[in-house]
N, CA and C of each residue as an Amber inpcrd file, in Angstrom:
protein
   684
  91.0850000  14.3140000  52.4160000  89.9470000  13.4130000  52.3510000
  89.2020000  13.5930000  51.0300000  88.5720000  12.2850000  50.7920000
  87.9680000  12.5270000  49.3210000  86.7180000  12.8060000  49.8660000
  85.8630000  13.4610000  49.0480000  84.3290000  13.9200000  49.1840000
  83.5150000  13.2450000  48.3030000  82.6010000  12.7290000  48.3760000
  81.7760000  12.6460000  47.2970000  81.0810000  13.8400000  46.9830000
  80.7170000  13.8180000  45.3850000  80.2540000  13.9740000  44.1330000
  78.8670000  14.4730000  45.1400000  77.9970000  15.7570000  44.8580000
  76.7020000  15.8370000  44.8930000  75.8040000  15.1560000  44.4940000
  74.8440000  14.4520000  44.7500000  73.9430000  13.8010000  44.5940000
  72.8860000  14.7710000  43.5570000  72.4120000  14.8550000  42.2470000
  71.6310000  15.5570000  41.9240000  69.8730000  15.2850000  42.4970000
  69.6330000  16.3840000  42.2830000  68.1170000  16.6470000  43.4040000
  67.3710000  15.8730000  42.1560000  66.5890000  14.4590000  42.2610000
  65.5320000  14.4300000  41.8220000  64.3030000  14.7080000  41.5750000
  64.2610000  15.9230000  42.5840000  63.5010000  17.1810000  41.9490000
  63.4270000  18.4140000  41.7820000  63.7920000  18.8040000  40.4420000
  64.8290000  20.0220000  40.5230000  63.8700000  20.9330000  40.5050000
  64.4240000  22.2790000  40.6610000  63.5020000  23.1310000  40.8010000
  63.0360000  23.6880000  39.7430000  61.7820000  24.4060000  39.9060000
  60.9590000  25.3470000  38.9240000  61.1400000  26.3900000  38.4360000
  62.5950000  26.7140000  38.9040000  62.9220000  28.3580000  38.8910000
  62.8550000  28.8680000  37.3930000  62.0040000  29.6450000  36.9690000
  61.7700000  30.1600000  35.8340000  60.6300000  29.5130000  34.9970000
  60.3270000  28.5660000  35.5570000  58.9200000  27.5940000  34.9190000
  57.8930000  28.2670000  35.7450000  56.4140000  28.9720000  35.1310000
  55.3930000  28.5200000  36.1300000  54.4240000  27.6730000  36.0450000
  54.2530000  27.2860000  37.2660000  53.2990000  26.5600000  37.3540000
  51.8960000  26.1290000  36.9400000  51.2030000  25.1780000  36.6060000
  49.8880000  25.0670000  35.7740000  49.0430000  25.5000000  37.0750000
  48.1890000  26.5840000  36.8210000  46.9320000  26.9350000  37.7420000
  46.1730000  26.1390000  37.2030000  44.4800000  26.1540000  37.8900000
  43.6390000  25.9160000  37.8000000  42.7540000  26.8350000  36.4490000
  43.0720000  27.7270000  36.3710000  43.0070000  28.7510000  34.9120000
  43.1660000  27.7070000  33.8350000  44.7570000  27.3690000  33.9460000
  44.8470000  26.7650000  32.6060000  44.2550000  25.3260000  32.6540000
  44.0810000  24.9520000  33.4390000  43.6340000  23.6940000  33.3450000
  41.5840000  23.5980000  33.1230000  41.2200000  24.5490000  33.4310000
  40.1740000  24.8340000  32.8400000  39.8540000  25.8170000  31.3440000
  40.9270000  26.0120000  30.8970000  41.5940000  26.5590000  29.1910000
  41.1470000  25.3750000  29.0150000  42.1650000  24.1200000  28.7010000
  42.4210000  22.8840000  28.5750000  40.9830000  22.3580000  28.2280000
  40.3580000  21.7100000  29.5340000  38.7600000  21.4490000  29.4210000
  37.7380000  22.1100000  28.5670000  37.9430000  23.6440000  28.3700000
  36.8640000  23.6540000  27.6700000  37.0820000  23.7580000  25.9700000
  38.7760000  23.8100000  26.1420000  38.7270000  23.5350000  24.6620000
  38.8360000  22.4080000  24.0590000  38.7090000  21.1080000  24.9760000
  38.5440000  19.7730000  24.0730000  36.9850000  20.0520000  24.2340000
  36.3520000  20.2070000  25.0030000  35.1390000  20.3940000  24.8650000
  34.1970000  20.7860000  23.8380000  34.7180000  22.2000000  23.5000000
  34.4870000  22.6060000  22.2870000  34.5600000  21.8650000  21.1120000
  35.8510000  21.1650000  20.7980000  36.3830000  20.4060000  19.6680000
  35.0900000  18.8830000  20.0100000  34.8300000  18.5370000  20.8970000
  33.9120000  17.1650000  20.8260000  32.6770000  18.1300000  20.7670000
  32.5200000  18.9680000  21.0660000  30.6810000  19.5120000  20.7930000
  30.8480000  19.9990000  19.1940000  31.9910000  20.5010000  18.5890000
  31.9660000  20.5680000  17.1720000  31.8860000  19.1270000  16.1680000
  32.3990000  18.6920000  16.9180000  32.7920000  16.9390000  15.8340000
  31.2180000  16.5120000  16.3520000  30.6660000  16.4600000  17.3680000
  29.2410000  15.9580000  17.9330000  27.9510000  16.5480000  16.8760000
  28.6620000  17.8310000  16.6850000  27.1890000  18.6950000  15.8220000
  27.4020000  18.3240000  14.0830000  29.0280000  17.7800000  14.0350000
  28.5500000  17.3770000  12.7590000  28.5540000  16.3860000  12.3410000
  28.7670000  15.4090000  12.8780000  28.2440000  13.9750000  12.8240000
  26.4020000  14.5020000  12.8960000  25.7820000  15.0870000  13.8640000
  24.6770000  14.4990000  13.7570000  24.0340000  15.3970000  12.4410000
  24.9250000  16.3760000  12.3330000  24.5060000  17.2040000  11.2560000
  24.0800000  16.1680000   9.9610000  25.2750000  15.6050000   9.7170000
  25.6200000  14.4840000   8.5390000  24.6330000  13.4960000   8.8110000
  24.7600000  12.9970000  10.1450000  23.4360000  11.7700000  10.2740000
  22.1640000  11.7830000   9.8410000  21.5290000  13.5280000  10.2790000
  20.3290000  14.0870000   9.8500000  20.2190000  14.1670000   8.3150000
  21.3240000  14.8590000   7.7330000  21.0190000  14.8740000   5.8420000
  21.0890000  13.2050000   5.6600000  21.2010000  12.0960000   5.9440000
  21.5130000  11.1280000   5.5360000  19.8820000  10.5490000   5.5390000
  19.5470000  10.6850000   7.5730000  18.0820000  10.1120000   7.7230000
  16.9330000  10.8230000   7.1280000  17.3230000  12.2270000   6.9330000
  15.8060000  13.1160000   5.7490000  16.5520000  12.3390000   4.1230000
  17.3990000  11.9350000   3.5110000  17.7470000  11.4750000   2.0860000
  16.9530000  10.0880000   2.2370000  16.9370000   9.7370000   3.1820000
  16.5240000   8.0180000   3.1750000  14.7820000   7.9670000   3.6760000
  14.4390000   8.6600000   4.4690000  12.9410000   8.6910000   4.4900000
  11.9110000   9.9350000   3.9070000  12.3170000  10.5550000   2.8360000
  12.0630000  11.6100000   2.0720000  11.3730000  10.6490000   1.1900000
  11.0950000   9.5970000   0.7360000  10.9630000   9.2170000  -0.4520000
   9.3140000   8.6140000   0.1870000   9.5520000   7.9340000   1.5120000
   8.0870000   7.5160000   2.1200000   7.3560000   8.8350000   2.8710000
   7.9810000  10.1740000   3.1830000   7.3940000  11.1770000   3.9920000
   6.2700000  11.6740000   2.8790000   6.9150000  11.4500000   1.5620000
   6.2490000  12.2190000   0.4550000   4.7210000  11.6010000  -0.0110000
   5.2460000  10.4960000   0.8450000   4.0020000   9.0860000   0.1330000
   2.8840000   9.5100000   1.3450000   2.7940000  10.0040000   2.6150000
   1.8680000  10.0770000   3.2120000   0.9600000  10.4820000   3.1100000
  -0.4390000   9.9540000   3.1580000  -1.4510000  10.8400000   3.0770000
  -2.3140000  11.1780000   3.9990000  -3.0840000  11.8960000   4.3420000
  -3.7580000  13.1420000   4.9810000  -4.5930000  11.6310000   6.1600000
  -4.6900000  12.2030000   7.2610000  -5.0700000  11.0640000   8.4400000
  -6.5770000  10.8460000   7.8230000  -7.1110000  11.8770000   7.6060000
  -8.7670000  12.0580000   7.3640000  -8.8210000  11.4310000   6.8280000
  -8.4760000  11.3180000   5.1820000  -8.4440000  10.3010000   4.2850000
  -8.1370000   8.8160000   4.8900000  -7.1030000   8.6280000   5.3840000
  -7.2340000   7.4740000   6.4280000  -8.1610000   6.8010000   7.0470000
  -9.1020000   7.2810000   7.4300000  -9.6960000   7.3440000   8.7210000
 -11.2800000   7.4930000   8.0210000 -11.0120000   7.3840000   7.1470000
 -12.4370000   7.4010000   6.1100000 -12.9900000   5.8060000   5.5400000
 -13.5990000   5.5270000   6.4490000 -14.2600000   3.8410000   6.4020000
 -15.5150000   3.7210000   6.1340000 -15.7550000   2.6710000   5.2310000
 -17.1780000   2.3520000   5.0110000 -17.2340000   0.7540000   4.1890000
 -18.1250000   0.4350000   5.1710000 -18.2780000  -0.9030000   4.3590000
 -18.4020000  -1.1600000   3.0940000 -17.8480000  -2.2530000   2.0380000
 -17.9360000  -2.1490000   0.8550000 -19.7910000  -2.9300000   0.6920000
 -19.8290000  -2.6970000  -0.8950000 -21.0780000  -3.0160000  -1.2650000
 -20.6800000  -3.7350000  -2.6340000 -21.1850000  -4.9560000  -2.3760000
 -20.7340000  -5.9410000  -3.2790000 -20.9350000  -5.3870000  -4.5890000
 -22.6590000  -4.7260000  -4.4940000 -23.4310000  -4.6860000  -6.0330000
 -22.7690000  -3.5150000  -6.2710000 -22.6530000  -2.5870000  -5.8050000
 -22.0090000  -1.2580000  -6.1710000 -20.4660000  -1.6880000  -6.9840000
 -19.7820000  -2.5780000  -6.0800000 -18.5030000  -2.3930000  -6.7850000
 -18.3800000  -4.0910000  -6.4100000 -18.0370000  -5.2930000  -7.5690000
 -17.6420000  -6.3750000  -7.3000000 -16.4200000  -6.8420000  -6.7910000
 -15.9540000  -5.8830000  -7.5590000 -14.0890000  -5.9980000  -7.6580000
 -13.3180000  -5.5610000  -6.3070000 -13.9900000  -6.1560000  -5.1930000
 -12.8960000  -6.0310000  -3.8030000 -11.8590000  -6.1910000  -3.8520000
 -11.3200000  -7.0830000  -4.9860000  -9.6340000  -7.2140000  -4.4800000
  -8.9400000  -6.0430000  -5.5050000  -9.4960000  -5.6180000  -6.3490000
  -8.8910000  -4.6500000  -6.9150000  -8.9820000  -3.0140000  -6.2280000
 -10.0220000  -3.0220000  -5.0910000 -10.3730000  -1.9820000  -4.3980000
  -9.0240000  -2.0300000  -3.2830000  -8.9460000  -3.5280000  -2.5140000
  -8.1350000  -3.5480000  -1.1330000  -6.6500000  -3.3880000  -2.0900000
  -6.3300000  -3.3190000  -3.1680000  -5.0510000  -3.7050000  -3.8640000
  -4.4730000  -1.8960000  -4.0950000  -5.7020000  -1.4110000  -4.6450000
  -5.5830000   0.3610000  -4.7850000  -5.2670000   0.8650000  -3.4060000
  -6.0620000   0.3090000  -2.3180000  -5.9580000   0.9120000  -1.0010000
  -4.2710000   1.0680000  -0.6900000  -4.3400000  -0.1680000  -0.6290000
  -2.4850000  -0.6480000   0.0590000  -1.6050000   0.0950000  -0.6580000
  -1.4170000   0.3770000  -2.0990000  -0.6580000   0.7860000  -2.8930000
  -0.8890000   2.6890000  -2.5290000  -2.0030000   3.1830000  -2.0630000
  -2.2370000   4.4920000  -1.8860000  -1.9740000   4.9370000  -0.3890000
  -1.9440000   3.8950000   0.8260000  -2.1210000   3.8740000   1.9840000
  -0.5560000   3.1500000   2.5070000   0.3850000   2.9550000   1.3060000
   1.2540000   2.5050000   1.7070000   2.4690000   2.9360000   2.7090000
   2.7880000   4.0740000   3.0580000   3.3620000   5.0190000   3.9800000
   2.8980000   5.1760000   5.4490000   1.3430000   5.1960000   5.5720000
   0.8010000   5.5330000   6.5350000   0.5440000   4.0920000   7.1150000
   0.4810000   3.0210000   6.7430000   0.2060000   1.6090000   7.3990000
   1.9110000   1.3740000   7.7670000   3.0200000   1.9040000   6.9290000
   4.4170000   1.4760000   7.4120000   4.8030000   2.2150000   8.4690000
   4.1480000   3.9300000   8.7740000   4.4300000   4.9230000   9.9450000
   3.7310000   3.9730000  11.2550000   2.4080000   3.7760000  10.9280000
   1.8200000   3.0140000  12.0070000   2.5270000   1.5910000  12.5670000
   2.7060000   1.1930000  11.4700000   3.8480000  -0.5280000  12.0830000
   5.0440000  -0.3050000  12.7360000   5.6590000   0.9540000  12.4080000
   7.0700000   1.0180000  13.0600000   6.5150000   1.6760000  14.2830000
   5.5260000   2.4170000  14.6050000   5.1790000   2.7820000  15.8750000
   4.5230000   2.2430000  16.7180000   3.7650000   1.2030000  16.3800000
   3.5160000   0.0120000  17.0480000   4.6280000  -0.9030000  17.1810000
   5.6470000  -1.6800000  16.6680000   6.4890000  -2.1520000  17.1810000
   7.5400000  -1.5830000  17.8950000   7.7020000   0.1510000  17.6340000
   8.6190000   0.4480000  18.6990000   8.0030000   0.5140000  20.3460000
   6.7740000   0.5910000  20.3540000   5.6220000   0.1390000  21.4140000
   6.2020000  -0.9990000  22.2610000   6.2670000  -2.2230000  21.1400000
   6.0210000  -3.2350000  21.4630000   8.0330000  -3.5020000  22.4640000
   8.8260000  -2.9150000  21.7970000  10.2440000  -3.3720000  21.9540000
  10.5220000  -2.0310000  23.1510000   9.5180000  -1.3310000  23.3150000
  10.1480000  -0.4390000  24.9730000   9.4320000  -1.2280000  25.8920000
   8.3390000  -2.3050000  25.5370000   8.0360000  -2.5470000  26.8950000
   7.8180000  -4.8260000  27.1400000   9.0010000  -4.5700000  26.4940000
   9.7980000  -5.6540000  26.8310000  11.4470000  -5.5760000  27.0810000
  11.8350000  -6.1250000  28.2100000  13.2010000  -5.5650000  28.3130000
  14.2930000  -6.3600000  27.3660000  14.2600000  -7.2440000  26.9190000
  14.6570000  -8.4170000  26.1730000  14.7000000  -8.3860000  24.7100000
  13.7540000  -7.6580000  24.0920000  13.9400000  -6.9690000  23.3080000
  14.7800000  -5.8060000  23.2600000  14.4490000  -4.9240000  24.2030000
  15.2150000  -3.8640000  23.9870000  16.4270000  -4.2030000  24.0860000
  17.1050000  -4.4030000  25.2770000  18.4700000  -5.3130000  25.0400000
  18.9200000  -5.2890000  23.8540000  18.1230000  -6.6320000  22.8590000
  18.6670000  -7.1460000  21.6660000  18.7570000  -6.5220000  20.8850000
  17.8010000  -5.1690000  20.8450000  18.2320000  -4.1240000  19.8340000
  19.0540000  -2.8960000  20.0690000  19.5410000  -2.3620000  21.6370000
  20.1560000  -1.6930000  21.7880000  21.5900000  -2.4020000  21.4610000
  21.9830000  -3.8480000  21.7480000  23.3270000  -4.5640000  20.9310000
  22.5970000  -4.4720000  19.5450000  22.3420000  -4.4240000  18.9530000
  22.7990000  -4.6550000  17.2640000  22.7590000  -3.0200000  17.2790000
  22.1970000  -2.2170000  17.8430000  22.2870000  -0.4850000  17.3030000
  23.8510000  -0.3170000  17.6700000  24.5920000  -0.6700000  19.0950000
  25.9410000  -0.6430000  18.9130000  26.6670000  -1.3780000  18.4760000
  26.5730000  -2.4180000  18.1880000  27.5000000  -3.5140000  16.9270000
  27.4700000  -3.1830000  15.4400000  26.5440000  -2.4290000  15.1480000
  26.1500000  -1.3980000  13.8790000  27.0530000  -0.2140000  13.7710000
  26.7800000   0.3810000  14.5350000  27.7780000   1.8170000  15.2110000
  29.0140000   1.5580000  15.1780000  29.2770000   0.5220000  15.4170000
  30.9750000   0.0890000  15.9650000  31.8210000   0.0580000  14.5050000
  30.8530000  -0.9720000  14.0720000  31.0460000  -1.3010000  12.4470000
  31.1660000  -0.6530000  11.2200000  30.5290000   0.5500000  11.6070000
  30.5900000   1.7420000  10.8430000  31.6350000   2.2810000  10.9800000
  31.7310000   2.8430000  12.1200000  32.8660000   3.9320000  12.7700000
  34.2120000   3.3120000  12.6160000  33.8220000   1.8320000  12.5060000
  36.1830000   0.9940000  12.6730000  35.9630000   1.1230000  10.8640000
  35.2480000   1.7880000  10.2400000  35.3560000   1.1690000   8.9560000
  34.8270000   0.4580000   7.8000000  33.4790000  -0.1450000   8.1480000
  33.3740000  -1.3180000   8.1570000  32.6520000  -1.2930000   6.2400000
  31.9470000   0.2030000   6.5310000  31.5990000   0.1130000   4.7610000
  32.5910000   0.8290000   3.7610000  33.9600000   0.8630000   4.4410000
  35.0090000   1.1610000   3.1750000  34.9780000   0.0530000   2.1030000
  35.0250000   0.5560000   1.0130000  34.7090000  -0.6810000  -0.2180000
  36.5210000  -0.9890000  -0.4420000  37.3170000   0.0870000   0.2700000
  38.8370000   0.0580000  -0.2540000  39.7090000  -1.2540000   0.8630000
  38.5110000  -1.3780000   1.7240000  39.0990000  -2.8160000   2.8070000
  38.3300000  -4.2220000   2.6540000  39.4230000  -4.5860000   2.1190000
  39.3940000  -5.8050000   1.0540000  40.1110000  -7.1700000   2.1380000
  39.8170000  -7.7440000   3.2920000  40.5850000  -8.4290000   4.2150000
  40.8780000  -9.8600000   4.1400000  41.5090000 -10.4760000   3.8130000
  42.2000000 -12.1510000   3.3050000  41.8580000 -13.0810000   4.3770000
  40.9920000 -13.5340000   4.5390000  40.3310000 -14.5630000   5.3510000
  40.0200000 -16.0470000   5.0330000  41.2050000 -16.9260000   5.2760000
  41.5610000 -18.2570000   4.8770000  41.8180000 -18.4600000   3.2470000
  42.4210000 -17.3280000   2.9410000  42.4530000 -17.4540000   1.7690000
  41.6500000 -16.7910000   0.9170000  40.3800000 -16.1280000   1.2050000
  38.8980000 -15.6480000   0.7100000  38.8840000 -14.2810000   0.9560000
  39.2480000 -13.1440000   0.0590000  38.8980000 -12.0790000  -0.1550000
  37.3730000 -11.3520000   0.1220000  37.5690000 -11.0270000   1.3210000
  36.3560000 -10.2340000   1.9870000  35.8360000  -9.0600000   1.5330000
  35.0890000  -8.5440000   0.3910000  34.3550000  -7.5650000   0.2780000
  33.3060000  -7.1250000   1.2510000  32.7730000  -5.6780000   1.3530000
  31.9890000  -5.4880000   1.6920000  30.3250000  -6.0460000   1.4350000
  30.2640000  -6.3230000   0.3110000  28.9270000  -6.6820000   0.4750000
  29.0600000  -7.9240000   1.5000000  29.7850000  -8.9220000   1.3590000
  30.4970000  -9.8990000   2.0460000  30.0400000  -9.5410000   3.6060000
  30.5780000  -8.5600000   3.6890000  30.5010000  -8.1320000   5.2760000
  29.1070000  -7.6140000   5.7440000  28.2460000  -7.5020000   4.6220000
  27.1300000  -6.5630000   4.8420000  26.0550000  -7.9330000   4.5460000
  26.2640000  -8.4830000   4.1350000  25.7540000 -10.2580000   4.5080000
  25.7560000 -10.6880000   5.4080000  27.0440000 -10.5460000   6.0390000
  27.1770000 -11.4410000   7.6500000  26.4330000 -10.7270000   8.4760000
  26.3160000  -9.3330000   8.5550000  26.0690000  -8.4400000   9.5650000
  24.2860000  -8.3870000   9.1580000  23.7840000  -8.5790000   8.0480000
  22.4070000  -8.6050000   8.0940000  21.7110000 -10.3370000   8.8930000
  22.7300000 -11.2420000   8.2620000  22.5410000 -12.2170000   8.6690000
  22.1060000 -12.6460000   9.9390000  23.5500000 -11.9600000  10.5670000
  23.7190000 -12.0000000  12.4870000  22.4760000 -11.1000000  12.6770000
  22.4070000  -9.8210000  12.7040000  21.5250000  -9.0450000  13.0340000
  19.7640000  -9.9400000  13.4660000  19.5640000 -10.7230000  11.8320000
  18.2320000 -11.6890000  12.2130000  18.3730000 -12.8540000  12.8000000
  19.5870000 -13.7800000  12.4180000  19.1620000 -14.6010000  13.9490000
  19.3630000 -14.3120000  14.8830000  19.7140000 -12.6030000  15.5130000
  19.8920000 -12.6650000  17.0480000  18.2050000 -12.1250000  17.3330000
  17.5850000 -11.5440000  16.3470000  16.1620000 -11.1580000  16.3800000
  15.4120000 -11.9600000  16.6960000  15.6260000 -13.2310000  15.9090000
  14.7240000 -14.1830000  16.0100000  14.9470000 -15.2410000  16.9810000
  15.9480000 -15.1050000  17.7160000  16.2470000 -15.8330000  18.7890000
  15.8450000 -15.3350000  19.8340000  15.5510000 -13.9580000  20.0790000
  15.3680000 -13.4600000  20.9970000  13.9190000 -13.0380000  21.0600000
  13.0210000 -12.7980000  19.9370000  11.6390000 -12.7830000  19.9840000
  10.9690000 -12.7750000  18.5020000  11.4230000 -13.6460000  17.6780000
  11.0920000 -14.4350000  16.5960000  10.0530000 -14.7370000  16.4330000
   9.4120000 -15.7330000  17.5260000   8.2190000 -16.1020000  17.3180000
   6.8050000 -14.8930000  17.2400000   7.3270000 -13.9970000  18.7730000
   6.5130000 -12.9640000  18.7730000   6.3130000 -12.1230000  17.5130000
   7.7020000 -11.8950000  17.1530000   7.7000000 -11.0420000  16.1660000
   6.7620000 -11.6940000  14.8490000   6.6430000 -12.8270000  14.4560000
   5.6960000 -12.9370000  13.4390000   4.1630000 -13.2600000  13.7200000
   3.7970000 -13.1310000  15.3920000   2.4280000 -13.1970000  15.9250000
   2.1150000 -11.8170000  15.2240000   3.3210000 -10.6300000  15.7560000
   2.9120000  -9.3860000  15.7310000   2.9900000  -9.1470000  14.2380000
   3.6930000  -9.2190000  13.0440000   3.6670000  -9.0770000  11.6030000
   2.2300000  -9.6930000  11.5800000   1.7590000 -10.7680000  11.6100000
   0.4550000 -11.3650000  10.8830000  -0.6480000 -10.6120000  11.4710000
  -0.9650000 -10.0530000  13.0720000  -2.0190000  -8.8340000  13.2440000
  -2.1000000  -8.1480000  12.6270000  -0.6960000  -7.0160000  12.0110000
  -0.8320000  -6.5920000  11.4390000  -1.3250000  -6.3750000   9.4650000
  -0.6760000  -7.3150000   9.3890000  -1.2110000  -7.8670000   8.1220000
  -2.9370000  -7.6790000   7.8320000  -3.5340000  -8.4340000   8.8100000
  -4.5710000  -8.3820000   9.0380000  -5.5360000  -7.1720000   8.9880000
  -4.5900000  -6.3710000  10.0520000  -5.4590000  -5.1920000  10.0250000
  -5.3920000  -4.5830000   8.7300000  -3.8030000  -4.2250000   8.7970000
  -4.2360000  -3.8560000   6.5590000  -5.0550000  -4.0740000   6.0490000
  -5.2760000  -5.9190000   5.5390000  -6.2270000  -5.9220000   4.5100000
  -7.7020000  -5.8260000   4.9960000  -7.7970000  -5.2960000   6.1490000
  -9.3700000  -5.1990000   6.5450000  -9.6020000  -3.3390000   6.8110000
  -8.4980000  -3.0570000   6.4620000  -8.7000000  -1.3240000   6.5420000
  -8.8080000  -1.0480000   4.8620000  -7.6830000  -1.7140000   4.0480000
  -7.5940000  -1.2410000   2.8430000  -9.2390000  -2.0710000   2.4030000
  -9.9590000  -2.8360000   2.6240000 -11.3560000  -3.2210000   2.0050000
 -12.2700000  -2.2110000   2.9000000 -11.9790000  -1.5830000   3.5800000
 -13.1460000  -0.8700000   4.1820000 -13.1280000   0.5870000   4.1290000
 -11.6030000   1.0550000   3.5180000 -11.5640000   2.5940000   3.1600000
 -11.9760000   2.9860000   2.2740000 -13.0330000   3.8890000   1.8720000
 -13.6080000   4.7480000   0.7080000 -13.2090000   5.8510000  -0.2760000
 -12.2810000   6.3470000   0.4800000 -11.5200000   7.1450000  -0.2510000
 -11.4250000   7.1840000  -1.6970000 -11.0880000   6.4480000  -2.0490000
 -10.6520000   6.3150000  -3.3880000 -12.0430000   5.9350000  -4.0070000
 -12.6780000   5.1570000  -3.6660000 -14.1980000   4.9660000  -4.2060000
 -15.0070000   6.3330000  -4.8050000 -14.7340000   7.4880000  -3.0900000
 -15.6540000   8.5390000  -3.7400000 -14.8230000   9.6040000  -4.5930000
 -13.3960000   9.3450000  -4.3790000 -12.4850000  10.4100000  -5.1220000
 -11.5320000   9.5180000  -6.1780000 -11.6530000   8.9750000  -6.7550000
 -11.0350000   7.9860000  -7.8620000  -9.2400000   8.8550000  -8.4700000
  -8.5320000   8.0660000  -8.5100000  -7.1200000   8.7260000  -8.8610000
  -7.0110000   8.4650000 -10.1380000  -7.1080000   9.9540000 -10.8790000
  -6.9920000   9.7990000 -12.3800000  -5.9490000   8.5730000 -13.0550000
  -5.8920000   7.8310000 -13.9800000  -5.4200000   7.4150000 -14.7590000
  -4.7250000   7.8670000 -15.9540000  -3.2730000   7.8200000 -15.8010000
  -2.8890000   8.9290000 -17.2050000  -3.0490000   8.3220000 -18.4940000
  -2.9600000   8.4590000 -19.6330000  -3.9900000   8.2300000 -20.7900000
  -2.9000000   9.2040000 -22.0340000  -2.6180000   8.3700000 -22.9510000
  -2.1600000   9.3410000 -24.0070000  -2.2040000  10.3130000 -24.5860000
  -1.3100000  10.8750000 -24.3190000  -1.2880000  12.3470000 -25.0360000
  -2.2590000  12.5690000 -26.1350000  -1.8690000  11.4080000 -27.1330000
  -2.3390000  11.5250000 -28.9580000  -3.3160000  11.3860000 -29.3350000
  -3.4150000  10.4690000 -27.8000000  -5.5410000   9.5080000 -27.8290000
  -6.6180000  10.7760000 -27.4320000  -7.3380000  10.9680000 -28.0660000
  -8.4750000  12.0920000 -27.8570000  -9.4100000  11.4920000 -26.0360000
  -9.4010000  12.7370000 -25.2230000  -9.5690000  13.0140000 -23.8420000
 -10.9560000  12.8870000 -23.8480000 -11.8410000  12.1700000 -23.6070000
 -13.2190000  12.0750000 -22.7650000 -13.4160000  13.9840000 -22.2880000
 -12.4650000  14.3960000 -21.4890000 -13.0180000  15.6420000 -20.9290000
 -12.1370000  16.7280000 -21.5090000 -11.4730000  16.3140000 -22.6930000
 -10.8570000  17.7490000 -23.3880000 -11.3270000  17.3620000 -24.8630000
 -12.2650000  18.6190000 -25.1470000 -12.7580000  18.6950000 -26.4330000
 -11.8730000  18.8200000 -27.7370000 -12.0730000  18.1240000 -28.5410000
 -11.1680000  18.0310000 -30.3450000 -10.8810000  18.9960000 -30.7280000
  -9.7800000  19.1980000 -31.2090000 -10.0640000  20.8100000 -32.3460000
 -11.1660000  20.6570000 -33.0440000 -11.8800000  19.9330000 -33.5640000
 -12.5000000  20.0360000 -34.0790000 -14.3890000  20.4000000 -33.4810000
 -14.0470000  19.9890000 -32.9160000 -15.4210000  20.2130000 -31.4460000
 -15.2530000  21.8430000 -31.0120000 -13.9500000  22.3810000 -31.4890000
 -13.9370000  23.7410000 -30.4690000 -14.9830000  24.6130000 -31.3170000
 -15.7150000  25.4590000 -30.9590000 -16.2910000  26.3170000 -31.7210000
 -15.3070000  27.4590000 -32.7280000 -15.1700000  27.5940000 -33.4440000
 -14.6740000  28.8610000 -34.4270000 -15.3150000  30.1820000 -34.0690000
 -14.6210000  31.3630000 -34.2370000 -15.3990000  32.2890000 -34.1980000
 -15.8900000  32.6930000 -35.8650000 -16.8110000  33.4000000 -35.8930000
 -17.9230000  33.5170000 -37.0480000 -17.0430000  34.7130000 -37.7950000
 -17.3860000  34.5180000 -38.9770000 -16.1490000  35.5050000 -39.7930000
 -17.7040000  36.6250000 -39.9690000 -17.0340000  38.0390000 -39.6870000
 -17.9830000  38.7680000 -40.2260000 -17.5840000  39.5830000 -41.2220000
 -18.2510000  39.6200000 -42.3680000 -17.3450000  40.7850000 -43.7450000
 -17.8660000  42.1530000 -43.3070000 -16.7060000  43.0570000 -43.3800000
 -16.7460000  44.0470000 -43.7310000 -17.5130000  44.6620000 -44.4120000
 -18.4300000  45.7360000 -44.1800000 -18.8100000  46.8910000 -44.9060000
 -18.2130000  47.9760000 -45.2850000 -18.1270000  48.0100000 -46.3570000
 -17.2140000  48.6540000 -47.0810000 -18.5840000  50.3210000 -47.8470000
């Protein structure tokens, strides 16, 4: 009689393999873990030197709240020149009226949900855009014929970014710009600061100083002769 052929076991055995415990499979876990909490700390590492390089330049511009917060009505006869007073203000107060606007409108966009929305999509359509690539200057993409640069791309994406702003609270948003406006030029005409502490003016080296005396103004010392 003929026999058939053994059927091989479709599941062969382990003999000499062991088996994955729960050990190694918690090896496993905590060393991707590790590897995403390392790549996590330096992304934000990098994010942080990027956001102190980019607001270092207005942190430096701030000035002292007190000074701020130092109001007094102007006086025509004392000083005529209001618009050259509210013009010094803004230009000296310029940091601390932009800290206050971004913290009033982030006010304004946590407690509307519709807003927030619209800006939590453009913070990840931003993110996305970054991360696939998006400010390599070396991806150059052929679109109907039309060579896509980045600035190209950094057009569209500022573009989109404001009409989805302004579609979504546009109008508000320039109720809320013109309050503010407002309040500016009625803080920068009513702050004193600069009235009672005036910010020197620099003045030529070569040109003789109001408050630094001439060589010639300096006193000499008196020659006395010798007795001999």
């Amino acid at each position: 009689k003929l026999r058939r052929p053994p059927r091989p076991d479709p599941w062969p055995s382990m003999e000499g393999k062991a088996e994955p415990t729960m050990t190694d499979f918690a090896g496993l876990l905590l060393a991707d873990l590790s590897s995403f909490a390392a790549r996590a700390l330096k992304d934000a590492h990098q994010t942080l030197n990027a956001w102190e390089a980019t607001t270092s330049p207005y942190t430096c511009l701030l000035r002292p709240w007190k000074e701020f917060a130092d109001l007094e009505l102007p006086d025509p006869d004392a000083e005529p020149d209001v618009l050259q007073r509210m013009v010094r203000n803004v230009a000296h107060f310029q940091a601390n009226y932009l800290t206050l606007g971004s913290f009033v409108f982030c006010i304004m966009i946590y407690q509307h949900t519709s807003w927030l929305l619209a800006v939590l999509l453009l913070l990840g359509v931003w993110a996305y855009y970054i991360s696939r690539g998006g400010l390599d200057t070396e991806w150059k993409p052929l679109i109907l014929g039309v060579e896509v640069t980045v600035s190209h791309r950094l057009a569209l994406m500022y573009a989109s970014s404001m009409a989805l702003i302004f579609l979504v609270f546009g109008q508000s948003l320039l109720v809320l710009l013109g309050i503010l406006g407002t309040l500016t030029m009625a803080h920068a005409l009513c702050n004193a600061t600069l009235t009672r502490k005036p910010i020197p003016t620099p003045t030529d080296p070569r040109s003789p100083s109001p408050h630094r005396p001439s060589p010639s103004d300096v006193a000499q010392p008196e020659k006395v002769a010798a007795i001999v």
